[in-house]
C-alpha positions as CSV (number, residue, x, y, z in Angstrom):
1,X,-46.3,-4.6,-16.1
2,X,-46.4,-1.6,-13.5
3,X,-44.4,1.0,-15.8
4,X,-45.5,3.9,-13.2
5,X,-43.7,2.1,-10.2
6,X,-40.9,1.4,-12.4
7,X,-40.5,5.2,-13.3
8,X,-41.2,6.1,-9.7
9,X,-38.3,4.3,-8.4
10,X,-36.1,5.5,-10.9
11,X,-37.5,8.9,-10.3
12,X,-36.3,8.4,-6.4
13,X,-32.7,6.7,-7.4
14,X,-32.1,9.7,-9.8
15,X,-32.6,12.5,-6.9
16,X,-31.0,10.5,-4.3
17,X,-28.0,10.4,-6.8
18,X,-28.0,14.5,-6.9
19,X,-27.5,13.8,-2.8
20,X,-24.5,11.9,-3.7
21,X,-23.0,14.4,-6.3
22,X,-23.0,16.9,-3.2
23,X,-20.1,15.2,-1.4
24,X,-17.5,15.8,-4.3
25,X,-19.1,18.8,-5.4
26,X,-18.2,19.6,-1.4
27,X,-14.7,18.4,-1.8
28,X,-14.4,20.4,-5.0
29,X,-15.5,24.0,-2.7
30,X,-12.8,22.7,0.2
31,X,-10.4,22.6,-3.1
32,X,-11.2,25.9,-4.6
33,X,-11.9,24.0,-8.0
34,X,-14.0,25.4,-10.7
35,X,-15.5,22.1,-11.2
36,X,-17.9,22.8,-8.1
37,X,-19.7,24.7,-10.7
38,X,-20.0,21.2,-13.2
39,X,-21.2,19.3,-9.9
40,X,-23.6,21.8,-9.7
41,X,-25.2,21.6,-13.0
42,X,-25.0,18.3,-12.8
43,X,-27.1,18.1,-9.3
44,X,-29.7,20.6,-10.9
45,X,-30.5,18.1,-14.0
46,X,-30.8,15.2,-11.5
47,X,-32.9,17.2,-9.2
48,X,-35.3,18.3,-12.4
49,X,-35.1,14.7,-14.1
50,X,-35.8,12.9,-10.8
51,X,-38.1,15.1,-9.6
52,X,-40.4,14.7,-12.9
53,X,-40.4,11.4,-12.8
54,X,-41.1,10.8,-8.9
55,X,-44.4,13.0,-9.3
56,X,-45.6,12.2,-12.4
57,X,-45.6,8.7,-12.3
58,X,-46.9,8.0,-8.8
59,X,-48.7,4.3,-8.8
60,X,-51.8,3.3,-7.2
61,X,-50.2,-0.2,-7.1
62,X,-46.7,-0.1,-5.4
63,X,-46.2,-3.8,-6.1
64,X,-43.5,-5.3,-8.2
65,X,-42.6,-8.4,-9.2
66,X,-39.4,-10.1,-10.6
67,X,-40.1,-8.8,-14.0
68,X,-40.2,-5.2,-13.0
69,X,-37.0,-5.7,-10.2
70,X,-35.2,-6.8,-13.3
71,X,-35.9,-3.7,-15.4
72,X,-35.7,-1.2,-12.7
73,X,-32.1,-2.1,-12.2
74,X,-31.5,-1.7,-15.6
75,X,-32.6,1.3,-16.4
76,X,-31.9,2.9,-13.2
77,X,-27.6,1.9,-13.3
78,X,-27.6,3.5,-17.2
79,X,-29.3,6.9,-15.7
80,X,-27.0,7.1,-13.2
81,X,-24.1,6.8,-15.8
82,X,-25.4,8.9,-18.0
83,X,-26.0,11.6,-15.4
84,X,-23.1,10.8,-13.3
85,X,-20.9,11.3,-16.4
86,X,-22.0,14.9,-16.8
87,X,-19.5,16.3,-14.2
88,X,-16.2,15.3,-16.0
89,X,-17.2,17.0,-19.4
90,X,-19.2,20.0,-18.2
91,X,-15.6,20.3,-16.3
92,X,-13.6,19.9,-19.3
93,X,-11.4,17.0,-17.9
94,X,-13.1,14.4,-20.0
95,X,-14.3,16.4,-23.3
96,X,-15.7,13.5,-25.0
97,X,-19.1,12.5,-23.4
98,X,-18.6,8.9,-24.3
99,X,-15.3,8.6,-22.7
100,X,-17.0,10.5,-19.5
101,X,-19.7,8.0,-19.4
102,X,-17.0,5.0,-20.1
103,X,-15.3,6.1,-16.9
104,X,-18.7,6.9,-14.8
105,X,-20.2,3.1,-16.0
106,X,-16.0,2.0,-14.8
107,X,-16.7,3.4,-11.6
108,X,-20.6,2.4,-10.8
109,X,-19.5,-1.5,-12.3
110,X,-16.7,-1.4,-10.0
111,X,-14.5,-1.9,-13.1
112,X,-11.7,0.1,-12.6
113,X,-11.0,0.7,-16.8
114,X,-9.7,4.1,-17.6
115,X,-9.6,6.5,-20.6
116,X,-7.2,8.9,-18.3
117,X,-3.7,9.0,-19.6
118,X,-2.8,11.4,-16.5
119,X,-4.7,10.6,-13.7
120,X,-2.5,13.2,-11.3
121,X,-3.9,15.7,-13.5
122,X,-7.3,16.0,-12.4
123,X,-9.0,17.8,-10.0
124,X,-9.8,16.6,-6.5
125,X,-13.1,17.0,-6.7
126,X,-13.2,14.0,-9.6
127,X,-11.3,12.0,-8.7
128,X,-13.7,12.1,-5.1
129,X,-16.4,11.5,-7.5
130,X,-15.0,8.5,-9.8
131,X,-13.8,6.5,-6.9
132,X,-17.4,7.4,-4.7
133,X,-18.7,5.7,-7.5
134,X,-16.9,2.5,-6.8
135,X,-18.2,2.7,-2.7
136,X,-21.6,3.3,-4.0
137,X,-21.8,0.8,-6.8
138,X,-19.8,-1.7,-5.4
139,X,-22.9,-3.1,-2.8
140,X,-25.4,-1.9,-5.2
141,X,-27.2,1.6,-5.9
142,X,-30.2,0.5,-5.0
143,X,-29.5,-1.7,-2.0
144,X,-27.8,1.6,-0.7
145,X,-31.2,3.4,-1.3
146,X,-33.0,0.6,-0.1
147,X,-31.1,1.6,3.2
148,X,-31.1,5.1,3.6
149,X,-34.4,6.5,2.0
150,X,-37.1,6.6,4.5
151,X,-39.9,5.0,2.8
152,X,-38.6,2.5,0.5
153,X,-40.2,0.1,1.8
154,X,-40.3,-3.9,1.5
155,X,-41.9,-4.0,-1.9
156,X,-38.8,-5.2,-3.4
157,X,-36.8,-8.4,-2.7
158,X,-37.0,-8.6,-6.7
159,X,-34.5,-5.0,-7.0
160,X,-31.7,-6.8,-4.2
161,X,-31.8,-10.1,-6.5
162,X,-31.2,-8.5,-9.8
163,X,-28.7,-6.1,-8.2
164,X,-27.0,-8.2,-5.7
165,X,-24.3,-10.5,-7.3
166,X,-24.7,-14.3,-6.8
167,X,-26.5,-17.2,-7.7
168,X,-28.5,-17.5,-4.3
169,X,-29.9,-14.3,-2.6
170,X,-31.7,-14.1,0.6
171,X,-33.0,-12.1,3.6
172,X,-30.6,-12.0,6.8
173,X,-33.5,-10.7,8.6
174,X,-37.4,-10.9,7.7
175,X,-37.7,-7.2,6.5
176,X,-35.3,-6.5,2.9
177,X,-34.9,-3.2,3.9
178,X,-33.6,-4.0,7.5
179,X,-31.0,-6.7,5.0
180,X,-30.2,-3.8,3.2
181,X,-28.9,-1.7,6.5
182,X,-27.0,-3.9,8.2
183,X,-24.8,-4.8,4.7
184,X,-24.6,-1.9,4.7
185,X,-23.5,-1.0,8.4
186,X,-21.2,-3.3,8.1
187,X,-19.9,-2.1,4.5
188,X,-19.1,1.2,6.1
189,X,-17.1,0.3,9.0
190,X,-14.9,-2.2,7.2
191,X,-14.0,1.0,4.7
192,X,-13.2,3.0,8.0
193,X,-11.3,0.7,9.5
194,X,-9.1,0.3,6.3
195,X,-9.2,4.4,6.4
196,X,-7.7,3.9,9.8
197,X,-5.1,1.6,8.8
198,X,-4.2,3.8,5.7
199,X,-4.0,6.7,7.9
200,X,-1.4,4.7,9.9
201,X,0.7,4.2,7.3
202,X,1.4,8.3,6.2
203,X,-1.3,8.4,3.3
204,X,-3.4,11.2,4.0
205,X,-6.7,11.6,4.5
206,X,-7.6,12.3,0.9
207,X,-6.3,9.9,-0.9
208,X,-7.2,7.3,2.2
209,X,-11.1,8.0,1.2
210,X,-10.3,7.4,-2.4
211,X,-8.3,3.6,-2.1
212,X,-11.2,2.4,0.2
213,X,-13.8,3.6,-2.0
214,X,-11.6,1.7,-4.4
215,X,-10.9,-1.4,-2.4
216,X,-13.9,-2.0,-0.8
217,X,-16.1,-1.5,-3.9
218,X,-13.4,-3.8,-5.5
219,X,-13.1,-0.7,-7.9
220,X,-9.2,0.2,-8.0
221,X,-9.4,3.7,-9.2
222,X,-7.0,6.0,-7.1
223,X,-4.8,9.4,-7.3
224,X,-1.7,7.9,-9.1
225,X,-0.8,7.1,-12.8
226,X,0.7,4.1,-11.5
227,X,-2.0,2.7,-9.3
228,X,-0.3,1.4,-5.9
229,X,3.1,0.9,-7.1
230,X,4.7,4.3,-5.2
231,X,3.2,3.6,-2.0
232,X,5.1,2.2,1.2
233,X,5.5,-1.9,1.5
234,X,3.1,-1.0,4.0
235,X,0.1,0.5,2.3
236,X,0.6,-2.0,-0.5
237,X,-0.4,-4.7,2.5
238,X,-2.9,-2.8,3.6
239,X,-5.0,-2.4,0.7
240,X,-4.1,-6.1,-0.4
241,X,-5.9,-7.7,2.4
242,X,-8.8,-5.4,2.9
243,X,-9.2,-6.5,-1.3
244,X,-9.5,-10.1,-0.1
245,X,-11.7,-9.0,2.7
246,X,-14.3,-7.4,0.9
247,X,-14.3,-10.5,-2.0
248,X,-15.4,-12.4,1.1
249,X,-19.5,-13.0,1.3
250,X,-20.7,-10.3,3.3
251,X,-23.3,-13.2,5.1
252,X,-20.9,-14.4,7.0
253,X,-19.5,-10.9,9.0
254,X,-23.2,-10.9,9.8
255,X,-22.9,-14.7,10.8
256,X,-19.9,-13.6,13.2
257,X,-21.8,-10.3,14.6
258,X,-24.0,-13.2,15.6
259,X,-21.8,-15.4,16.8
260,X,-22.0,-18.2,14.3
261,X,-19.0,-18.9,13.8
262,X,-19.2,-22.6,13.0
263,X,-21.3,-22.1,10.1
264,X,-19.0,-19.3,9.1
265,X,-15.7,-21.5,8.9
266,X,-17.4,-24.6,7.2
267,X,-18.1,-22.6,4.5
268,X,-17.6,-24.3,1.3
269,X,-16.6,-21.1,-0.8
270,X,-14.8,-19.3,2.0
271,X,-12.4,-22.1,1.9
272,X,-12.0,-22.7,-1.9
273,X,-11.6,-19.0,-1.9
274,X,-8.6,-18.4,0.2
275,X,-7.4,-22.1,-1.3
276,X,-7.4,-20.4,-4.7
277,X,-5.7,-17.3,-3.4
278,X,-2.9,-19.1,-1.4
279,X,-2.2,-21.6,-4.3
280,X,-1.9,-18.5,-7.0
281,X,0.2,-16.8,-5.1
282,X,2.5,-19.3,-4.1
283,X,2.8,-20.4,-7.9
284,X,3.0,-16.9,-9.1
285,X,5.9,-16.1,-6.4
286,X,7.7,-19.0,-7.3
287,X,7.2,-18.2,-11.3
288,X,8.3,-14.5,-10.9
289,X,11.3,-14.6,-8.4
290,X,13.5,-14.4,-11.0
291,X,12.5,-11.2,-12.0
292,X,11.8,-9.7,-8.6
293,X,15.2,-9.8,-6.7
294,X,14.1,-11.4,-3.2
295,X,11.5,-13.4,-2.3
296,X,9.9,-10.8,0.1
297,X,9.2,-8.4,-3.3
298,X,7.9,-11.6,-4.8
299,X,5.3,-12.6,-2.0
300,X,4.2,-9.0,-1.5
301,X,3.8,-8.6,-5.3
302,X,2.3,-11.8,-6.4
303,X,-0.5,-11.8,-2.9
304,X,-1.4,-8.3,-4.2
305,X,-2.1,-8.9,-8.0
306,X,-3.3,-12.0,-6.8
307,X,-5.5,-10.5,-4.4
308,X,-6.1,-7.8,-6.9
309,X,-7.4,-9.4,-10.0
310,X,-9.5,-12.6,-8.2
311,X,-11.3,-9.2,-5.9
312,X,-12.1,-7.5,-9.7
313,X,-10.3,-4.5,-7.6
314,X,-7.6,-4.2,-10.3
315,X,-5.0,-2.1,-8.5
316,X,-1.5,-2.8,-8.9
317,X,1.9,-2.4,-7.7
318,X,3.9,-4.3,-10.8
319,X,3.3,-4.4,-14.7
320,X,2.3,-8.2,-14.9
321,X,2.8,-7.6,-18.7
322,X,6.1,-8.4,-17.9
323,X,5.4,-11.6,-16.2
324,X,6.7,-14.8,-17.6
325,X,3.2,-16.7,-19.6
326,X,2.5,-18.7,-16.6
327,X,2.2,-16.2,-14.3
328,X,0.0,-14.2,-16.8
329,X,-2.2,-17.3,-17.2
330,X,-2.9,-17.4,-13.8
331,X,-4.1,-14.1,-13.4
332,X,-6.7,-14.5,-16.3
333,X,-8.0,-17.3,-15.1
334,X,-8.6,-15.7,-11.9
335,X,-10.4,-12.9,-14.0
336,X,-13.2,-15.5,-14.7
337,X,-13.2,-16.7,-11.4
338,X,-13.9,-13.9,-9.2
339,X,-14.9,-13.3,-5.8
340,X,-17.6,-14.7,-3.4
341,X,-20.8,-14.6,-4.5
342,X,-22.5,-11.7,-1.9
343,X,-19.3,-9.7,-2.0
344,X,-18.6,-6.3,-3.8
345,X,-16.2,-8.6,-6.3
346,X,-17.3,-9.4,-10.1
347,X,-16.3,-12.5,-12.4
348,X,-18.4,-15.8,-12.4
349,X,-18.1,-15.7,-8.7
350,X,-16.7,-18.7,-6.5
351,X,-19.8,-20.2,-5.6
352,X,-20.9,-20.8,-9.2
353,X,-17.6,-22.3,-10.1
354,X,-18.3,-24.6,-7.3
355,X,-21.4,-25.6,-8.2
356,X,-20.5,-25.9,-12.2
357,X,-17.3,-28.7,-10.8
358,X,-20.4,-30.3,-8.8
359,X,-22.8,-30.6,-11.4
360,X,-20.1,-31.9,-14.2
361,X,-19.4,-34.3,-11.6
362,X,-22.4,-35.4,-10.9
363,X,-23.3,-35.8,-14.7
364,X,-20.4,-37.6,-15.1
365,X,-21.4,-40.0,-12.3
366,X,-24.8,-40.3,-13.4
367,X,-23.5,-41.8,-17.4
368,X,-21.2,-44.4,-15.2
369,X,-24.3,-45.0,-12.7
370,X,-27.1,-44.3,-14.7
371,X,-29.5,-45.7,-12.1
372,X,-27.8,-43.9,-9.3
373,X,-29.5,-41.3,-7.6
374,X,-27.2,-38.2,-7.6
375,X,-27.7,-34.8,-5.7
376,X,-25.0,-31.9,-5.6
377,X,-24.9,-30.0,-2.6
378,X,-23.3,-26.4,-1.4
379,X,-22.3,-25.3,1.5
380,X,-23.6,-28.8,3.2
381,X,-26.9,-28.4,1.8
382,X,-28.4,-30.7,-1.1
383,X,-29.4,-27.9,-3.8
384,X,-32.7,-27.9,-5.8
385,X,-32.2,-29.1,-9.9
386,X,-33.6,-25.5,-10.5
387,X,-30.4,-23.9,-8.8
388,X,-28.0,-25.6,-10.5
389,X,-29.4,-25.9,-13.5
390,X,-29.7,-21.8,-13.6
391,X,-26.0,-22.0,-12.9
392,X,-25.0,-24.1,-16.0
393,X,-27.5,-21.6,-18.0
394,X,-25.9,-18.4,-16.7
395,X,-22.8,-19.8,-17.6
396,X,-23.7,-21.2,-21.0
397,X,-25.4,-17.0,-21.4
398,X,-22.1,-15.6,-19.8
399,X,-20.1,-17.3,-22.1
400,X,-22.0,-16.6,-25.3
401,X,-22.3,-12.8,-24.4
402,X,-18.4,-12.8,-23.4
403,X,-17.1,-14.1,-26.6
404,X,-20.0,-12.1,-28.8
405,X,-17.9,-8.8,-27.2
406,X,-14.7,-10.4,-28.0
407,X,-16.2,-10.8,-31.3
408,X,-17.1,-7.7,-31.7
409,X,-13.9,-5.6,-30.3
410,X,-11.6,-7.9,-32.5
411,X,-13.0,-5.1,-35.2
412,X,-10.3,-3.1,-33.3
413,X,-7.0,-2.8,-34.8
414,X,-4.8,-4.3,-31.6
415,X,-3.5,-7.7,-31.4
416,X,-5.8,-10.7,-29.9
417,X,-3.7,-10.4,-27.0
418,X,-5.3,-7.0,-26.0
419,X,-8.8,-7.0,-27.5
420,X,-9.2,-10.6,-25.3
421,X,-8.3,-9.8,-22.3
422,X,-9.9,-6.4,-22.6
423,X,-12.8,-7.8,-22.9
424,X,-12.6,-10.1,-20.3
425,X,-11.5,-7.6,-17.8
426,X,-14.4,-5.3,-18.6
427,X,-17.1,-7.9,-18.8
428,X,-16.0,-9.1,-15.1
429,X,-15.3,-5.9,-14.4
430,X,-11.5,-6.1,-13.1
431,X,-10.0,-3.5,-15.4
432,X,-6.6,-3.9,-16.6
433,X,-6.2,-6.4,-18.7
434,X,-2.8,-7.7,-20.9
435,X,-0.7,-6.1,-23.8
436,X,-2.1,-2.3,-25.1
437,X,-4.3,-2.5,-21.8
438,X,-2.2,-3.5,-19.0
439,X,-2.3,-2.4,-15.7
440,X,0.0,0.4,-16.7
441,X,-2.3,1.6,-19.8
442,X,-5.8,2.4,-20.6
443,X,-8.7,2.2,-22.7
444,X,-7.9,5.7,-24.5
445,X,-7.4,4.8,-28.0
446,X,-10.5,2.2,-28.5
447,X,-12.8,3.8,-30.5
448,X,-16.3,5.6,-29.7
449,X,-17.9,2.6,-30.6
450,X,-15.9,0.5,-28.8
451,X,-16.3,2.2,-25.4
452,X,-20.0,2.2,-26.0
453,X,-19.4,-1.8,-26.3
454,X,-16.9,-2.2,-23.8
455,X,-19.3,-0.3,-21.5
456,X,-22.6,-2.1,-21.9
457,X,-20.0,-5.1,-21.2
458,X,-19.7,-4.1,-17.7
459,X,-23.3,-3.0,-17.1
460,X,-23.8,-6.7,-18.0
461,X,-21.1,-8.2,-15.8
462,X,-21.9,-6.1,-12.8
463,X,-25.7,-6.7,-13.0
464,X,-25.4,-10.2,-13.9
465,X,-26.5,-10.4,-17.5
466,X,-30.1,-10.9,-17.2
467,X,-31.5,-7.2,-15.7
468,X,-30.3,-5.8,-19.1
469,X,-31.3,-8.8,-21.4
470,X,-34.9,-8.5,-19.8
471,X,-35.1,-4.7,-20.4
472,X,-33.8,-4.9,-24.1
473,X,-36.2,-7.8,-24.9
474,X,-39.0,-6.5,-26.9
475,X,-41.3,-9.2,-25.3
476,X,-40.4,-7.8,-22.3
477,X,-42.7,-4.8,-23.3
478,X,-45.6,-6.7,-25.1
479,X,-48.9,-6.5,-23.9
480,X,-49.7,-9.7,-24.7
């Protein structure tokens, strides 16, 4: 195994992150905040840690391979944590490192889970910083690299298939790091345009950066205690379709940059995707009209928690605690489901629950018919028995590791209710959950141990289980 490349690229990920503490440590000088200072010290370790490991572990082989991808990604998203967690307690807003580094791993993972139990309260330069992580983290730290730094060159489809979330990764172009750009590109002026559109609507530009950076890295931290609920009918549209937008594959805005729009609207998962969303709403506007007064408060509500929770953005505009049992069953099942496989959205992804409905069918077929020769196909495609096979393993591994958390945090003394659907939420990093940690709570009174848990749990639902399974196996490390 090439350690030295491994360490080299971590080494390059660590200083590019003290360029991304600049920007709130920016915001925090427009501000006058003495947390510039934190940002600061924070930059200077990065700077010293990354810079030791870029020049003393320079490879004469620059090659990787899968195994190495795997591990990189692993070790490089729990530096940046660990570092990027350093701000809020040298600042004094988070005292308690491991609630610091529960919030920085919320914000890389795109989770959106808080310790905060007064989010108003903190300084602007923070709150820049914990939703930036979302933008950042939400298309992957290391794709963004990938994009920007000079010289990283194409050694390294393996880093954008362990970072990238999805069962099937490819190239849009030959080159990965020419892929990596124009995701990119286009990341960055769909989060304008929503900027724009916020702008429109009277929220200023502050807190228009921060709900982007939340919605398009499917994030949902923002500036208010009660996420989205005091904003304008308006705004509460805004961000709720620029949620479903970025849960979309980001393949097919390249495929209509192109022109391709046929294959665009024949997609299979684009469909079942908006299918899902339209049906939930509809049921969940029906279930909750009751409650709601009209039914235009009960369409805007149900499309945005809707839209919310199948995105993993986890903003919301109503306590669905409230919600009559149906309504709240709908929105955990959509925290399994997910977004489009490609997107910045977490959960099993569309495209795998697609192909898992294929594959029982086809099973099923095959004990009617055993002779029968049966093939499941995606996106009007026959797949190769290796690709959905991997699917029903990831799943099988998803599940085990899911309930071994559940497991675990039922040690807690909450009610099933809440230690469930934490869990859940975390390890497909959506955030709020039910009961003690709806979407008007937090996480604040798990214990240390708990949030240690609860954060390796998104580390492994962001990166897709198997970067950090690889990098904690000891045979990963043999010799042999």
């Amino acid at each position: 195994m090439n350690y030295k490349m491994i360490l080299f690229l971590a080494g390059r990920i660590v200083l590019f992150e003290a360029l991304m503490l600049c920007l709130p440590a920016i915001v925090s000088l427009i501000y006058g905040e003495g947390c510039f200072y934190a940002f600061l010290v924070a930059i200077a370790l990065s700077l010293a840690l990354g810079g030791a490991l870029w020049k003393f572990s320079k490879p004469k082989d620059s090659v990787i391979y899968a195994k190495e991808g795997f591990i990189t990604v692993a070790l490089v998203w729990v530096l940046l944590s660990a570092i990027g967690a350093l701000p809020f307690t040298l600042c004094g807003e988070i005292p308690s490192y491991i609630d610091a580094f529960f919030e920085t791993v919320s914000g890389f993972t795109t989770t959106g889970a808080s310790i905060l139990p007064d989010v108003e309260a903190m300084s602007h330069g923070l709150l820049f910083w914990r939703s930036f992580t979302h933008w950042v983290g939400g298309m992957g730290v290391l794709v963004f690299a990938m994009a920007v730094i000079p010289d990283m060159s194409d050694r390294s489809i393996h880093i954008m298939r362990a970072e990238m979330p999805g069962p099937i990764i490819g190239k849009l172009v030959p080159r990965v790091k020419d892929t990596a750009k124009i995701l990119y590109l286009i990341y960055i002026v769909l989060t304008l345009v929503q900027v724009v559109f916020l702008l429109f609507g009277g929220m200023n530009l502050f807190d228009s950066f921060v709900h982007a950076f939340g919605t398009a890295g499917t994030g949902g931290f923002g500036t208010k205690a009660d996420s989205i609920t005091s904003y304008s009918p308006y705004l509460q549209w805004v961000i709720a379709i620029f949620m479903v937008i970025f849960g979309v594959n980001f393949n097919l805005y390249y495929l209509m940059l192109i022109k391709r729009f046929k294959s665009v609207f024949t997609s299979n998962e684009l469909w079942v995707y908006v299918c899902i969303i339209a049906v939930s709403t509809a049921l969940v506007c029906v279930n909750i009209m009751p409650i709601s007064g009209s039914f235009g408060d009960s369409l805007r509500a149900a499309f945005f928690q809707v839209s919310s929770i199948i995105t993993t953005t986890g903003f919301a505009t109503a306590d669905f605690n409230l919600w009559p049992g149906f309504s709240k069953g709908i929105i955990i099942l959509l925290m399994f489901i997910g977004g489009c496989a490609g997107s910045t959205a977490g959960g099993l992804k569309v495209s795998r629950v697609i192909i898992l409905f294929k594959t029982v069918r086809m099973e099923i077929k095959r004990m009617l018919h055993p002779r029968s020769v049966s093939v499941v196909r995606f996106e009007g495609k026959p797949l190769e028995e290796g690709t959905y096979r991997s699917v029903s393993f990831y799943f099988v591994l998803y599940m085990l590791c899911l309930f071994t958390v559940i497991l675990l945090l039922c040690l807690e003394p909450f009610d099933f209710e809440t230690n469930f659907t934490a869990a859940v939420s975390c390890f497909n990093n959506v955030g709020p959950g039910l009961a003690s940690v709806g979407p008007m709570s937090n996480y604040a009174a798990y214990s240390p141990a708990s949030k240690l848990l609860l954060s390796f749990a998104m580390l492994f639902g962001r990166l897709e289980i198997f970067p950090l399974i690889i990098a904690l196996s000891p045979g990963t490390w043999s010799k042999k």
